[in-house]
N, C-alpha and C positions, 0 to 999 in steps of 0.2 A: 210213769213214775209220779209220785204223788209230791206233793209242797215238803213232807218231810224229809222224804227220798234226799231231794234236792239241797234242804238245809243242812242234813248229816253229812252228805258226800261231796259236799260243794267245797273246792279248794282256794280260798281266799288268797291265798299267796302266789299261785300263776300267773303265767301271763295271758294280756285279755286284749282284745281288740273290740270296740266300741261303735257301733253303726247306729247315724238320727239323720232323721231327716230334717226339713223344716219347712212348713208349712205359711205359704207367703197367700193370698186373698184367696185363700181355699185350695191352692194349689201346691202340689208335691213340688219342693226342691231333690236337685239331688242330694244322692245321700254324703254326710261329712265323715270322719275316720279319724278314730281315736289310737294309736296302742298304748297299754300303761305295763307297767313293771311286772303288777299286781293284780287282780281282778278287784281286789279291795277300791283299790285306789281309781278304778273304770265303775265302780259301782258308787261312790261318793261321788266322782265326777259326775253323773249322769244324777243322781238325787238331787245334789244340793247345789249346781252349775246349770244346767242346763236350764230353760224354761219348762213351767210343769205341760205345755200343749204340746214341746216336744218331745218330753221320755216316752209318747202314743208311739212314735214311731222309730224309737229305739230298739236296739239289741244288743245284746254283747254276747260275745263267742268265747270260748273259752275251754281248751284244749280237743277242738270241734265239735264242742254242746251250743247249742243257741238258747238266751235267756231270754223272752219277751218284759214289757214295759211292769205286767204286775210281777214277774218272777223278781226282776231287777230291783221290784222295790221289798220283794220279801225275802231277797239275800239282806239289801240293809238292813230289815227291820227285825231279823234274825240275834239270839240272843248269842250266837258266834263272832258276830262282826268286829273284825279285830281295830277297827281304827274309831278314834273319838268321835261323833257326831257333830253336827252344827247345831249350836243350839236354836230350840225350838220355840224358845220365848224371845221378847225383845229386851233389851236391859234393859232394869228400871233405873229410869233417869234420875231417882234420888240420891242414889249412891253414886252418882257423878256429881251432882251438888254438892254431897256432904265432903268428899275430897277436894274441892275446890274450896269448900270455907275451912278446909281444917287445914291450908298451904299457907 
């Protein structure tokens, strides 16, 4: 099944169960366990929560498909993805100034 396969057929609103491991002086921990509501909501966990050395050895399941670490990030980065993102910039600290002088 190819990347697109997977972005057209892929059902965001399932339920998902989330498997990472963590990686402590080189060595494998065991693995942690997630389940969410949604596979949306196991697939923002896992982008935007997680550290980036451990989506290496993530997965997420999903009505018994397995998505490794790059599928995982191009269901987010899919033009489907139904939930808001984190933004990607940092705010610009101006516009916290300018509301503090204009209080």
């Amino acid at each position: 099944m190819s990347s697109t396969d997977i972005d057209e057929s892929f059902d965001y609103g399932m339920s998902a169960e989330l498997f990472s491991s963590k990686a402590s002086n080189g060595r494998r921990q065991p693995l942690s366990y997630k389940r969410f509501a949604q596979a949306a909501e196991a697939i923002r966990f896992a982008i935007e929560d997680l550290p980036p050395q451990s989506l290496v050895g993530t997965y997420l399941e999903v009505d018994g498909s397995r998505y490794e670490s790059a599928e995982i990030r191009r269901l987010y980065a899919s033009s489907r993805y139904p939930l808001p993102r984190k933004a990607t910039d940092p705010p610009d600290p101006r516009g916290a100034l300018d509301r503090d002088a204009s209080s």
